[in-house]
C-alpha positions in Angstrom: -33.4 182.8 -4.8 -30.7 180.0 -5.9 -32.5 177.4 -4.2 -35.7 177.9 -6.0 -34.1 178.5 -9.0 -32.5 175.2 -8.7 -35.4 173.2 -7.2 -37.5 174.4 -10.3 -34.5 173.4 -12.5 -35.0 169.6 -10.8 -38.6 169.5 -11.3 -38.4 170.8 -14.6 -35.6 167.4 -15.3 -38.1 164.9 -13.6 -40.9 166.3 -15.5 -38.8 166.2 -18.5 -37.4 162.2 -17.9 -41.3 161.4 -16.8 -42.3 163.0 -20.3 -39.7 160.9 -22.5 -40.9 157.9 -20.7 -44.3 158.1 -21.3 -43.4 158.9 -24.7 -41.4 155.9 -25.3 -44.0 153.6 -23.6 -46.9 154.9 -26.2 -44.9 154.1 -29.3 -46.1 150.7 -30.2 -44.0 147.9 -30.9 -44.3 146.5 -34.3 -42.8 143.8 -36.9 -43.7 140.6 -38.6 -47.1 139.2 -37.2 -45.1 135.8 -37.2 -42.5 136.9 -35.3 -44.6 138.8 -32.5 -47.1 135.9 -32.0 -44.7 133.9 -31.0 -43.0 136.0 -28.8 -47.0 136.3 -27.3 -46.9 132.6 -26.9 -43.7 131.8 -25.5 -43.4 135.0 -23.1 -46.6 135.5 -22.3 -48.3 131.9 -22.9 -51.0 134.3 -24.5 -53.3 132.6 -27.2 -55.8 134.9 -30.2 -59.4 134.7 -28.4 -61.0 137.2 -31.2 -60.5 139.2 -33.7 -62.3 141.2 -36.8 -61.6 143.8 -39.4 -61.3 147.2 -38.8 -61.3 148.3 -42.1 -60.4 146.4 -45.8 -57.0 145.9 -45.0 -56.1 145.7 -41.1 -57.2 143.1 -39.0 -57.5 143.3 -35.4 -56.8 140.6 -32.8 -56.6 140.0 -28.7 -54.4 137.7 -27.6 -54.9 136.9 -24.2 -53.7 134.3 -21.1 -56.4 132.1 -19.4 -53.3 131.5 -16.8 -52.0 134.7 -16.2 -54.4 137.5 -16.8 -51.8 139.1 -19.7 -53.3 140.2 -22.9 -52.4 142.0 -25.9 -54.1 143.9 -29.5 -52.9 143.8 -32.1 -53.1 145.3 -35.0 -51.9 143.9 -38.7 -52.3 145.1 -42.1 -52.2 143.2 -45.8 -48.7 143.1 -45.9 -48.1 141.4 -42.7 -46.9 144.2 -40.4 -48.4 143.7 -37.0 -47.9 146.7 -33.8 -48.9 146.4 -30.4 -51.8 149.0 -29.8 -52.2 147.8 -26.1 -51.7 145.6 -23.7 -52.3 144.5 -20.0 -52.9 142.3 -17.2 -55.9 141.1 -15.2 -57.8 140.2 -18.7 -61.1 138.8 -17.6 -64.0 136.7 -20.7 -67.2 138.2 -20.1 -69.3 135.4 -21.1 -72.3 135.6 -23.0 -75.0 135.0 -20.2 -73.5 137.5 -18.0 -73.9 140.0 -21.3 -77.2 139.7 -21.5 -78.0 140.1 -17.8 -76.6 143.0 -18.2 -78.7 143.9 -21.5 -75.9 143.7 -23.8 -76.5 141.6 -27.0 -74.0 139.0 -27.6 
């Protein structure tokens, strides 16, 4: 009866730790647009491929690497506040050819 009650204890602290961590890793990282670009380029090497509104005041960009696969959105508003809503590796350009082969308009 102790032993179960203690091995539930443990997996109730790993689920716990595994809960703050995924926590921590979905808060997005924000500051002045500036400041995080050029933590993209010198970090990352990443460079803005696109980009467009999402509404009258926020703009939406992906910065990407050619060279390493990284790539990043980001999100800024009018007053210059960017946050990180994603990011990743293995970034692959679809180009436009292939998107129409595959009847997507480009």
């Amino acid at each position: 009866m102790l032993t179960k009650a203690i091995c539930t204890l443990g997996a109730c602290a790993i689920l716990a730790a595994s809960a703050t961590a995924l926590s921590a890793q979905s808060e997005p990282k924000c500051g002045e647009r500036d400041q995080l670009i050029t933590e993209l380029g010198q970090k990352f090497g990443e460079q803005l491929s696109a980009g467009g509104l999402t509404g009258p005041t926020k703009l939406l960009e992906i910065w990407n690497s050619e060279e390493t696969g990284s790539w990043t959105i980001l999100q800024t508003d009018a007053g210059g506040q960017s946050c990180i809503v994603a990011s990743g590796s293995d970034w692959v350009d679809f180009p436009a050819a292939m998107m129409s082969m595959m009847g997507e308009k480009s």
